[in-house]
TORKOL-4160 file (C-alpha; in steps of 0.2 Angstrom, whole numbers, padded with zeros to 4 digits, m for minus):
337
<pt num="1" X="m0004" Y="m0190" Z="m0348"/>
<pt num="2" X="m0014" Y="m0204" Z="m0348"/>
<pt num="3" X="m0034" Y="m0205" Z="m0351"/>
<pt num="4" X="m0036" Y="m0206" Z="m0333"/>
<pt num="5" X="m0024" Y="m0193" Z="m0325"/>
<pt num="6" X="m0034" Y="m0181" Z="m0341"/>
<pt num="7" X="m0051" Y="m0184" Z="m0336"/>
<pt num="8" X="m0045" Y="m0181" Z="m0317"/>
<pt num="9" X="m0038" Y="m0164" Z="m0324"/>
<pt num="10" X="m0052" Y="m0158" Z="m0333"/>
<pt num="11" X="m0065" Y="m0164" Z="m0321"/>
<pt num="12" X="m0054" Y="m0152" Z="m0309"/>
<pt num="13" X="m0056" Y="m0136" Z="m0320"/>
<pt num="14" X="m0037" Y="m0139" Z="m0329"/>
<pt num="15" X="m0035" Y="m0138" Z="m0346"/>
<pt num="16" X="m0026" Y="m0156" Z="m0353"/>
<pt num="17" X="m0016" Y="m0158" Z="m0369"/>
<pt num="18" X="m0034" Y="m0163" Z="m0378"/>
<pt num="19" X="m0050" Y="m0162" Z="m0372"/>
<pt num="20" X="m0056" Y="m0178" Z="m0365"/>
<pt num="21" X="m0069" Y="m0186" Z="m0375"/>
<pt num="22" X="m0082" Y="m0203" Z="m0374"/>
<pt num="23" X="m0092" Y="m0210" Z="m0389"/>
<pt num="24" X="m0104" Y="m0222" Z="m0385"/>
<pt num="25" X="m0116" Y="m0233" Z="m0398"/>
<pt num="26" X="m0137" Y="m0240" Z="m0395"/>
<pt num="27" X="m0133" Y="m0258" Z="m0399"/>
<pt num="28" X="m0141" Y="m0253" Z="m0417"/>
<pt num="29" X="m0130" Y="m0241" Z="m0420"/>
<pt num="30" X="m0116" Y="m0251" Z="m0413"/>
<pt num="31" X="m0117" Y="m0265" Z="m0428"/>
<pt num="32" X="m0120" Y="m0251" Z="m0443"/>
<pt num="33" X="m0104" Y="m0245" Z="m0438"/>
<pt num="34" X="m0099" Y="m0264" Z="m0439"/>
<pt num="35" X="m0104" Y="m0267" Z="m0456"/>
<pt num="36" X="m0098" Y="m0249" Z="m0462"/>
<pt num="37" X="m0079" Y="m0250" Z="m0455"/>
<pt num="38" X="m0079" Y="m0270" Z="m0456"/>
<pt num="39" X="m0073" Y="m0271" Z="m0441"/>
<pt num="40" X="m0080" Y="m0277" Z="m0425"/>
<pt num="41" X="m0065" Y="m0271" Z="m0414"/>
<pt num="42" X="m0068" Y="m0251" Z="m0418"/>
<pt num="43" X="m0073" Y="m0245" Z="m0401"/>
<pt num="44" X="m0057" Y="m0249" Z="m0396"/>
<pt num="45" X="m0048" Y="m0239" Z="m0407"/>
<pt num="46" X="m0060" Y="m0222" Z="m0405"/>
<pt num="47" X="m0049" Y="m0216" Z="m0389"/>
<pt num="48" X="m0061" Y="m0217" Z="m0377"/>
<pt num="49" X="m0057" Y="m0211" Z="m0359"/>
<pt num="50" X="m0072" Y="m0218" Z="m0350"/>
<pt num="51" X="m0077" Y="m0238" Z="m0344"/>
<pt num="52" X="m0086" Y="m0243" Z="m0332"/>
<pt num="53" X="m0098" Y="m0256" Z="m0323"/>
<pt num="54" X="m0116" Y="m0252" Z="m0326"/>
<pt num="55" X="m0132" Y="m0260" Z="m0317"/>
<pt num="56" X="m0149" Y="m0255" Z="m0322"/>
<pt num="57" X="m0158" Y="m0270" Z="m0313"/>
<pt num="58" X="m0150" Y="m0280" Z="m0327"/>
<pt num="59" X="m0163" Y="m0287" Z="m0337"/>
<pt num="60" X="m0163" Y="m0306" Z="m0342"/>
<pt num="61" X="m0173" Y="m0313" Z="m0355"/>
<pt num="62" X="m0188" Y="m0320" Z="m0351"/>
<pt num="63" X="m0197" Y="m0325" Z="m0368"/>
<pt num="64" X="m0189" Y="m0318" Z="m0384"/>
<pt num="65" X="m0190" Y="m0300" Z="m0383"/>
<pt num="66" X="m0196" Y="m0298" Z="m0367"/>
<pt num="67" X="m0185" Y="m0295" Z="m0351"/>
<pt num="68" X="m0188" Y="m0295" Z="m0332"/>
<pt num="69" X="m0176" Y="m0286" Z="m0321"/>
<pt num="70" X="m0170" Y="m0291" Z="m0305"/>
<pt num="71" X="m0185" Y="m0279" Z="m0296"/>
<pt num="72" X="m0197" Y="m0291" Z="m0307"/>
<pt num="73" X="m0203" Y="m0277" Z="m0320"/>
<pt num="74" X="m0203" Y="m0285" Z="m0337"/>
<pt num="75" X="m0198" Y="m0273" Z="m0352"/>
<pt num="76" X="m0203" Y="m0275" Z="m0370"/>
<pt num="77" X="m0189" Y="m0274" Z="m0382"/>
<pt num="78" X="m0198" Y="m0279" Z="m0398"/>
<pt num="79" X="m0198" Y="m0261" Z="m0405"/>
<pt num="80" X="m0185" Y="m0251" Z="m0410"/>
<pt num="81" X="m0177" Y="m0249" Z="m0392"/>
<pt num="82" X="m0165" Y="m0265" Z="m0392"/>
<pt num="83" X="m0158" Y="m0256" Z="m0377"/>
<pt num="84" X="m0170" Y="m0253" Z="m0364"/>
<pt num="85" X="m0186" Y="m0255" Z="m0371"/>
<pt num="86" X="m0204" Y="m0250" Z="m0361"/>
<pt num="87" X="m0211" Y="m0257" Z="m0346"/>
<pt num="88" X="m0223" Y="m0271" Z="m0350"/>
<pt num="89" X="m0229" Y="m0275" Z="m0332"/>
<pt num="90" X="m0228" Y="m0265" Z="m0318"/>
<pt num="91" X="m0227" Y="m0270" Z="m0299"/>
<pt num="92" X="m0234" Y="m0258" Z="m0287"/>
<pt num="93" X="m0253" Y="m0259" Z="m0292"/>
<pt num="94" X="m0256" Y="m0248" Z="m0275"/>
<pt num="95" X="m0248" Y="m0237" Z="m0267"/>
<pt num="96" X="m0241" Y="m0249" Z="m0254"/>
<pt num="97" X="m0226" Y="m0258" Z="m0252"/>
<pt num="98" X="m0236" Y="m0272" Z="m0240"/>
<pt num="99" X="m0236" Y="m0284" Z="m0253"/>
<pt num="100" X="m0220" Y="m0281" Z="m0262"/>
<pt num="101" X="m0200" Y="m0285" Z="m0256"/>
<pt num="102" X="m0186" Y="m0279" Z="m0261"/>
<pt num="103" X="m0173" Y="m0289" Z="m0272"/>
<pt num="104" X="m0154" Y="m0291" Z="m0266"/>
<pt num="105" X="m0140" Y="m0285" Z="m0274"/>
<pt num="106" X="m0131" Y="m0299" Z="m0283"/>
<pt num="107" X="m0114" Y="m0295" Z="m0275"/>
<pt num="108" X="m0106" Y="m0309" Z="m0283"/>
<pt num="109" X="m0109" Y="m0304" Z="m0300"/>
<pt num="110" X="m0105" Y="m0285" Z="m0295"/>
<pt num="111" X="m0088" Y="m0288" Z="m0289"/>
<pt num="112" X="m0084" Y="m0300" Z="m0305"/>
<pt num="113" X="m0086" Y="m0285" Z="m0315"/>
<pt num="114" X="m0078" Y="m0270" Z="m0305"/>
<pt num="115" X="m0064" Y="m0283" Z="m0304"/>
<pt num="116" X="m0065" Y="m0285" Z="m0323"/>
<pt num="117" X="m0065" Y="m0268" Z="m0327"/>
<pt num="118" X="m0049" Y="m0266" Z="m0316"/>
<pt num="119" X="m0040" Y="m0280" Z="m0322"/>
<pt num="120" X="m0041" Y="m0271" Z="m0341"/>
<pt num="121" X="m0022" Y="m0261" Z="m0341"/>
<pt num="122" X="m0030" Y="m0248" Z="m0354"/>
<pt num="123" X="m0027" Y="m0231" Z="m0339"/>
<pt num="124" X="m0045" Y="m0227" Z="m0341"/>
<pt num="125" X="m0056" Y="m0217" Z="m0328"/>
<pt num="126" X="m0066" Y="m0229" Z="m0317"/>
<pt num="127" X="m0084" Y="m0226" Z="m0316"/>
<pt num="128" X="m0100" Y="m0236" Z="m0306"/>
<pt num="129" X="m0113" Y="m0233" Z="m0314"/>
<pt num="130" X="m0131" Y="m0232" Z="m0307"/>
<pt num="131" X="m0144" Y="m0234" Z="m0319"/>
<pt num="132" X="m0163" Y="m0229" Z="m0315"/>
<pt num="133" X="m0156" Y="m0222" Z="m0299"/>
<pt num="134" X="m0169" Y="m0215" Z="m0290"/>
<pt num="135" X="m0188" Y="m0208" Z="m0298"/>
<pt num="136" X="m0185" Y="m0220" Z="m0315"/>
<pt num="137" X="m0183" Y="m0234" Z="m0303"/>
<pt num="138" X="m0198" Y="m0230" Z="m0293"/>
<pt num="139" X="m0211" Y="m0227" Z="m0307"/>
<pt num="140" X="m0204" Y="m0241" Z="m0317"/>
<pt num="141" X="m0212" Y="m0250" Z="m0301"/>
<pt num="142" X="m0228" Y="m0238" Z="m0299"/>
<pt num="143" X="m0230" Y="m0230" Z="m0317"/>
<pt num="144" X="m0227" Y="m0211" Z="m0323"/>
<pt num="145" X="m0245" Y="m0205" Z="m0319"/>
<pt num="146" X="m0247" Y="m0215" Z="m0304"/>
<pt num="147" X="m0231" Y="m0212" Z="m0296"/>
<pt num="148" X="m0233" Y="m0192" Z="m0300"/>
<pt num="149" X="m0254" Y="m0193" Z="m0292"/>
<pt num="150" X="m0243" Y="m0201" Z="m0278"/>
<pt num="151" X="m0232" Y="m0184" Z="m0276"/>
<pt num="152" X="m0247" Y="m0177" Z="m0272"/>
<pt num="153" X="m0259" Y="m0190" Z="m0265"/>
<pt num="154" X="m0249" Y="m0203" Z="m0255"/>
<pt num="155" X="m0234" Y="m0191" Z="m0252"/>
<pt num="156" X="m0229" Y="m0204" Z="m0236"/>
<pt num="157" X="m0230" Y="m0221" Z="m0249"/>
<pt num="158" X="m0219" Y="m0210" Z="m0260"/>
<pt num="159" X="m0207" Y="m0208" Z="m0245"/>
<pt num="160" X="m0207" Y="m0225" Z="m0242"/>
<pt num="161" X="m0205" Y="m0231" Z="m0257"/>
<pt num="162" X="m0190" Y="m0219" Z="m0262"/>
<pt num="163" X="m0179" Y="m0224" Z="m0244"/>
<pt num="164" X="m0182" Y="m0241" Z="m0249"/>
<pt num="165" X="m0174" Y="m0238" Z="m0267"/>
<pt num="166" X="m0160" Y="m0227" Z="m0259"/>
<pt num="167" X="m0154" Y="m0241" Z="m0247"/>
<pt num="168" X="m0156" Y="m0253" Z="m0261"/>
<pt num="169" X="m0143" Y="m0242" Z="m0271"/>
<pt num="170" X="m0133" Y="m0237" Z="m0255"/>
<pt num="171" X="m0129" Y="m0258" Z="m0256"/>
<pt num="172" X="m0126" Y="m0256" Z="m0275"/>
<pt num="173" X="m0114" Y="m0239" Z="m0270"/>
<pt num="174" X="m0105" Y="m0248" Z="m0257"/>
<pt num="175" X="m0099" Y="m0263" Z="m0267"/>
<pt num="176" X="m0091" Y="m0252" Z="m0281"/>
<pt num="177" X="m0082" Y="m0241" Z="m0268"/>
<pt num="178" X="m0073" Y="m0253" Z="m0259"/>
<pt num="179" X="m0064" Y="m0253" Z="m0276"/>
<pt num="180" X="m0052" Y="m0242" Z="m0285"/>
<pt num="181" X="m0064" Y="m0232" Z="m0296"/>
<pt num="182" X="m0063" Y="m0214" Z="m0300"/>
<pt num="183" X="m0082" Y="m0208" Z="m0299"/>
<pt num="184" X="m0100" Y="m0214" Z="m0298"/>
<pt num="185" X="m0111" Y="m0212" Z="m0310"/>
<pt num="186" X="m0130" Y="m0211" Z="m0307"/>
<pt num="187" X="m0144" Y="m0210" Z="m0322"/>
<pt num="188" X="m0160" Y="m0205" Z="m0318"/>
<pt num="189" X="m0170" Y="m0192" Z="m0330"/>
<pt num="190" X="m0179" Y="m0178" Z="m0322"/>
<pt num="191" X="m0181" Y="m0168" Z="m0335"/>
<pt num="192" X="m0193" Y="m0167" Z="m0352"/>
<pt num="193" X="m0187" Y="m0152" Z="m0365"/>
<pt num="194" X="m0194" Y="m0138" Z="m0356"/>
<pt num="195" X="m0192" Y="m0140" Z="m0336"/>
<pt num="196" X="m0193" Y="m0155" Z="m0324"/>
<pt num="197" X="m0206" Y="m0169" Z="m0327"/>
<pt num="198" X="m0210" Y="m0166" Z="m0309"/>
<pt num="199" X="m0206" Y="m0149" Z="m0305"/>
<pt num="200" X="m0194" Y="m0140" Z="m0294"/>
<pt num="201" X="m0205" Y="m0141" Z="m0278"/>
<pt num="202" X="m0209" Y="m0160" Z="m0279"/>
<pt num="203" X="m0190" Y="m0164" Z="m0285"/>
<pt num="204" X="m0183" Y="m0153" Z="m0269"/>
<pt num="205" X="m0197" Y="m0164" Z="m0258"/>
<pt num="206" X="m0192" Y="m0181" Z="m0264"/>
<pt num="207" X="m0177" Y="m0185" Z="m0274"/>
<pt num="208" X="m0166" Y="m0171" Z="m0268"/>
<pt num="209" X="m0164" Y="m0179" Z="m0251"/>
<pt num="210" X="m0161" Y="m0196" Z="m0257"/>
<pt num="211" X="m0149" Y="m0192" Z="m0271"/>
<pt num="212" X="m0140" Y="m0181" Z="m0257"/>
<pt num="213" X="m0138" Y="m0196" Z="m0246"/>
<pt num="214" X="m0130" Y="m0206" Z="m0263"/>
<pt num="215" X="m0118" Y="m0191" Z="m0267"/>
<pt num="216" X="m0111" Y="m0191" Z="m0251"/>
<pt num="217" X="m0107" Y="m0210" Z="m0247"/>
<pt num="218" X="m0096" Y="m0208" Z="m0265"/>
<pt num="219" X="m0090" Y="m0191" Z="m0259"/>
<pt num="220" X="m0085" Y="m0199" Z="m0242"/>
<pt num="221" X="m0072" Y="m0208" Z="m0252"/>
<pt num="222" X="m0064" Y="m0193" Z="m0263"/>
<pt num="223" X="m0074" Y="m0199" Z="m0278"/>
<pt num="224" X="m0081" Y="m0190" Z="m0292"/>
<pt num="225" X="m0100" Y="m0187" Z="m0295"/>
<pt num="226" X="m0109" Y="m0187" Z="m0310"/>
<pt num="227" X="m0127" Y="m0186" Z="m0314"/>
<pt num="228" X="m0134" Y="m0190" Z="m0330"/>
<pt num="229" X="m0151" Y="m0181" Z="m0331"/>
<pt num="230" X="m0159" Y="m0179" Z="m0350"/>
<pt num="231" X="m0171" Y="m0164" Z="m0353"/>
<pt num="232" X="m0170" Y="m0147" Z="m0346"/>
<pt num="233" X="m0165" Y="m0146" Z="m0326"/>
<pt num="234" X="m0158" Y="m0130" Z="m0326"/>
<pt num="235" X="m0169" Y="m0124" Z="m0312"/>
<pt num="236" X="m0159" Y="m0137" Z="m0298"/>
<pt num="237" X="m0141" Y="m0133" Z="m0305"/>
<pt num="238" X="m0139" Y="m0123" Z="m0289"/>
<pt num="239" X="m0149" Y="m0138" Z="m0280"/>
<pt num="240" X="m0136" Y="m0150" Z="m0286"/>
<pt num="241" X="m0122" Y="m0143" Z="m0283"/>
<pt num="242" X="m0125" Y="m0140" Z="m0266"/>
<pt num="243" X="m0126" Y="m0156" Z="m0263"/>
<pt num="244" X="m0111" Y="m0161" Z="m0271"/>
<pt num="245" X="m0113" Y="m0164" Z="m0289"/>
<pt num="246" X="m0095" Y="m0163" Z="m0300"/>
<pt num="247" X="m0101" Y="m0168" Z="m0316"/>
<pt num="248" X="m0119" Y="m0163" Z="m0325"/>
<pt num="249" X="m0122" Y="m0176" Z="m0339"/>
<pt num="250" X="m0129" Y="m0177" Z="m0353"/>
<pt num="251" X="m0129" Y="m0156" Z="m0359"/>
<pt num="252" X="m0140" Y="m0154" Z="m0373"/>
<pt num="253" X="m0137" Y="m0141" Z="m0385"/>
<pt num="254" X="m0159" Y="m0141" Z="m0390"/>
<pt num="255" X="m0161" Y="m0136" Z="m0372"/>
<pt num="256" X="m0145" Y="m0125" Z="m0366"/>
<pt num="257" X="m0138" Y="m0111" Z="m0373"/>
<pt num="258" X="m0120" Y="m0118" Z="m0369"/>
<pt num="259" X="m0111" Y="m0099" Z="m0368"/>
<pt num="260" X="m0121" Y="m0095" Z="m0353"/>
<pt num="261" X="m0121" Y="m0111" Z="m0344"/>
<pt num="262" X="m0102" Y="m0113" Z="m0345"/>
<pt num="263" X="m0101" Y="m0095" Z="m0340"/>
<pt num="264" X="m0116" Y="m0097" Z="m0326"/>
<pt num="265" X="m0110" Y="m0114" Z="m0319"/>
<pt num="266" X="m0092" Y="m0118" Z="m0325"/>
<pt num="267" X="m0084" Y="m0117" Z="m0308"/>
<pt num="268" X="m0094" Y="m0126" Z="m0300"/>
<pt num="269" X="m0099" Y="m0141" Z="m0312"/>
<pt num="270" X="m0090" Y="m0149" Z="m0327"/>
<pt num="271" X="m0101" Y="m0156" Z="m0340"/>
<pt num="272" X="m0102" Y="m0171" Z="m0353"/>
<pt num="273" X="m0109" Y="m0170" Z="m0369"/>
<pt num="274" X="m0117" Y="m0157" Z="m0380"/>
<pt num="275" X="m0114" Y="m0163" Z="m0396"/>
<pt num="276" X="m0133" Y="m0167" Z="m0402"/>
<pt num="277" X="m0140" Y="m0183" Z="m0405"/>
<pt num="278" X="m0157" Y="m0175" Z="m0409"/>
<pt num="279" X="m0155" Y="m0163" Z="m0423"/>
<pt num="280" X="m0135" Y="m0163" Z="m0428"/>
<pt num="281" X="m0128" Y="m0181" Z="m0429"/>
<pt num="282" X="m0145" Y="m0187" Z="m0437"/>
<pt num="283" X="m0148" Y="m0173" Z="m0450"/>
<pt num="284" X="m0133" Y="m0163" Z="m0451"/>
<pt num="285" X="m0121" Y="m0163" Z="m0463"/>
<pt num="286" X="m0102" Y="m0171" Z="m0463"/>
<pt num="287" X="m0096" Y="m0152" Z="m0465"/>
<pt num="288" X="m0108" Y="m0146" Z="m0452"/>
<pt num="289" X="m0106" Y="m0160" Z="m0439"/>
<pt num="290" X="m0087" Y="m0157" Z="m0439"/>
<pt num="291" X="m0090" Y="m0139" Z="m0438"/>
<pt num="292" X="m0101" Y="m0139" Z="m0425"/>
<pt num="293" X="m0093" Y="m0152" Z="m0414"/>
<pt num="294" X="m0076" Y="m0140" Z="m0415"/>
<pt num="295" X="m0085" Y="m0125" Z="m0412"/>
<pt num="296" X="m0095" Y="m0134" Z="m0394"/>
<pt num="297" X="m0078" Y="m0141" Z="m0389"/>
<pt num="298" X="m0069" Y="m0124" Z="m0391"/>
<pt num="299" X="m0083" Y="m0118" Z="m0381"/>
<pt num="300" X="m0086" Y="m0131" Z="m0368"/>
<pt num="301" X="m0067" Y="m0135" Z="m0365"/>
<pt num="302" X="m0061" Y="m0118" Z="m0361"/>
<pt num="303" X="m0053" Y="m0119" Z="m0344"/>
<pt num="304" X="m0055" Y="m0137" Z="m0341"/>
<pt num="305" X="m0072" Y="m0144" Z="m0336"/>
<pt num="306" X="m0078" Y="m0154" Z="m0352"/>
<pt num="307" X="m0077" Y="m0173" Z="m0358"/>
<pt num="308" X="m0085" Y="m0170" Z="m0376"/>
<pt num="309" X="m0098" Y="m0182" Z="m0381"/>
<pt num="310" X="m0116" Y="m0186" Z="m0389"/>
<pt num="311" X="m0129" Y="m0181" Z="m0378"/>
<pt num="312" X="m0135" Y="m0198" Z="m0379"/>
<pt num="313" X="m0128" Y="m0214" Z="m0384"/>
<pt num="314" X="m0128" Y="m0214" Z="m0403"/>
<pt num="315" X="m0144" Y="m0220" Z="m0409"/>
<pt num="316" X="m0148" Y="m0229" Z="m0426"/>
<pt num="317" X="m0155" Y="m0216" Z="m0434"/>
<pt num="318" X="m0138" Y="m0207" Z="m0437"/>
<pt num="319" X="m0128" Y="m0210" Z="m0451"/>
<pt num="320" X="m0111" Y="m0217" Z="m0449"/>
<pt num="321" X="m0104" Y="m0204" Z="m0460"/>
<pt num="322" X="m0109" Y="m0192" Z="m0446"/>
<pt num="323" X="m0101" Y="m0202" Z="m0433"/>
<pt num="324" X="m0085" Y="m0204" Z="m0444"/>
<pt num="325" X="m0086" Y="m0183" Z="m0445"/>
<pt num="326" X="m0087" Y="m0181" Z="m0427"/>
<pt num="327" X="m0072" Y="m0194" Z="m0421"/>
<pt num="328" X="m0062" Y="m0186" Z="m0433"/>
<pt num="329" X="m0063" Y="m0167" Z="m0423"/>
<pt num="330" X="m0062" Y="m0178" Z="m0407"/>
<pt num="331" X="m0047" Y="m0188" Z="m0412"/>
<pt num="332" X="m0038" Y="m0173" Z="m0423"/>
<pt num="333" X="m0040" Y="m0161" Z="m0409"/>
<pt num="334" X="m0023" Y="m0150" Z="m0415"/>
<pt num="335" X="m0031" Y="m0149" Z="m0434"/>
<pt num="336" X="m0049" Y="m0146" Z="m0428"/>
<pt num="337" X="m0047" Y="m0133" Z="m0412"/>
């Protein structure tokens, strides 16, 4: 069974020989694991299952430190976020698009990486993946506080604004799938540690009609939907999956109790991660992540429906130890499970 044909198994509620499993690194924690292992080249010997093409706007450098994406918003990466970083300048000072125009899609550079990505003969699944997919992209242009006042007070420029993102993305969507890919993939946080940053009502109003349209041009082509969210969105579970959602990710152990979950929603979604980069991999111990790690992939992985993981790419805060402890349950499944 290859990493592909595994993933396509467990997404489709099968138990597979192992439990298919992807460990991805913050660029910090990326080169402590460089300069623990002394070796540049480890990723590739973790048995991941998962690549795929990522565009987030794509930020390029402006001044050291700082970075403007291809919407014009410039992060700030000074701090400890090498990653993303915080918005410096926002776009939308009103709430009017009047003034402002949409960017392009740089097709060129698109297709040179979903042709890359295919080009590379390691049988792994194939994912697009849409970063600030729909409410992160618009507040990154608007603001958090002014974006939610908007909800309420200009629901018709938060209309606006939303289509115009969702056609945008439609463009982005469209490329990937006129390639052999096995799923989409579309970020967009919803959710703070107890319920939706927005609410139920205003998610249903505004982003559940857009994210909708996106899920069904990908399931149009037999592909595979997941949806990172971080925080607490058990309240649209039901939403989501009417609307076509295969694959919830990322599943935080903080904010689910993953017995219930896997018993409530098991047939109906498959999730990726649980294993805690909040409290475990940063403070645990080597015994307790390896314990803890079996003990949520036993759960999880029962009856197919799981690709074990961080919650969260691994942050810098976590000691390599602990990330030694959890890749040895993940790649010594038969000694661990």
């Amino acid at each position: 069974m290859t990493k592909r044909e595994r993933v396509i198994a467990a997404l489709s509620h099968k138990e597979t020989d192992i439990i298919p499993y992807q460990v991805d690194f913050t660029q910090q924690q990326r080169q402590k694991m460089v300069e623990y292992l002394n070796d540049s080249e480890f990723e590739n010997k973790i048995g991941n299952h998962i690549e795929g093409v990522y565009y987030d706007g794509w930020p390029k450098e402006e001044v050291p430190g700082y970075y403007v994406d291809d919407f014009g918003v410039r992060w700030n990466r000074t701090g400890v976020d090498k990653d993303i970083g915080v918005v410096d300048r926002y776009i939308l000072s009103q709430p009017s698009l009047k003034e402002y125009k949409f960017p392009e899609p740089d097709e060129k550079a698109l297709r040179e990486q979903f042709e890359a990505m295919l080009n590379r003969d390691n049988q792994k699944f194939k994912v697009g993946n849409l970063g600030f997919s729909m409410f992160e992209r618009a507040w990154t242009l608007r603001g958090m506080e002014n974006l939610l006042a908007d909800m309420v007070l200009e629901p018709v420029f938060v209309e606006e604004l939303l289509d115009a993102i969702c056609e945008f993305n439609l463009k982005i969507i469209d490329i990937g799938l006129s390639y052999d890919i096995d799923a989409f993939q579309f970020g967009d946080d919803w959710g703070q540690q107890r319920g939706l940053i927005m609410g139920p009502k205003f998610w249903r109003k505004f982003i559940k009609p857009r994210m909708a349209r996106m899920y069904e041009r990908v399931k149009s082509k037999g592909k595979f939907v997941i949806q990172h969210s971080c925080g607490d969105i058990h309240e649209i579970f039901p939403d989501l999956i009417d609307i076509g959602l295969d694959v919830y990710q990322t599943f935080q152990p903080e904010i689910y109790h993953i017995d219930f979950i896997k018993k409530e929603y098991g047939k109906h979604l498959s999730f990726w991660g649980g294993i805690s980069t909040q409290r475990l991999l940063p403070f645990g111990t080597i015994d307790e992540v390896k314990e803890k790690t079996a003990e949520i992939m036993r759960i999880m992985g029962k009856g197919g429906g799981y690709i074990a993981a961080p919650t969260h790419a691994v942050p810098g805060d976590v000691p390599p130890e602990n990330v030694m402890a959890m890749l040895a349950v993940m790649m010594n499944q038969e000694r661990y499970l």
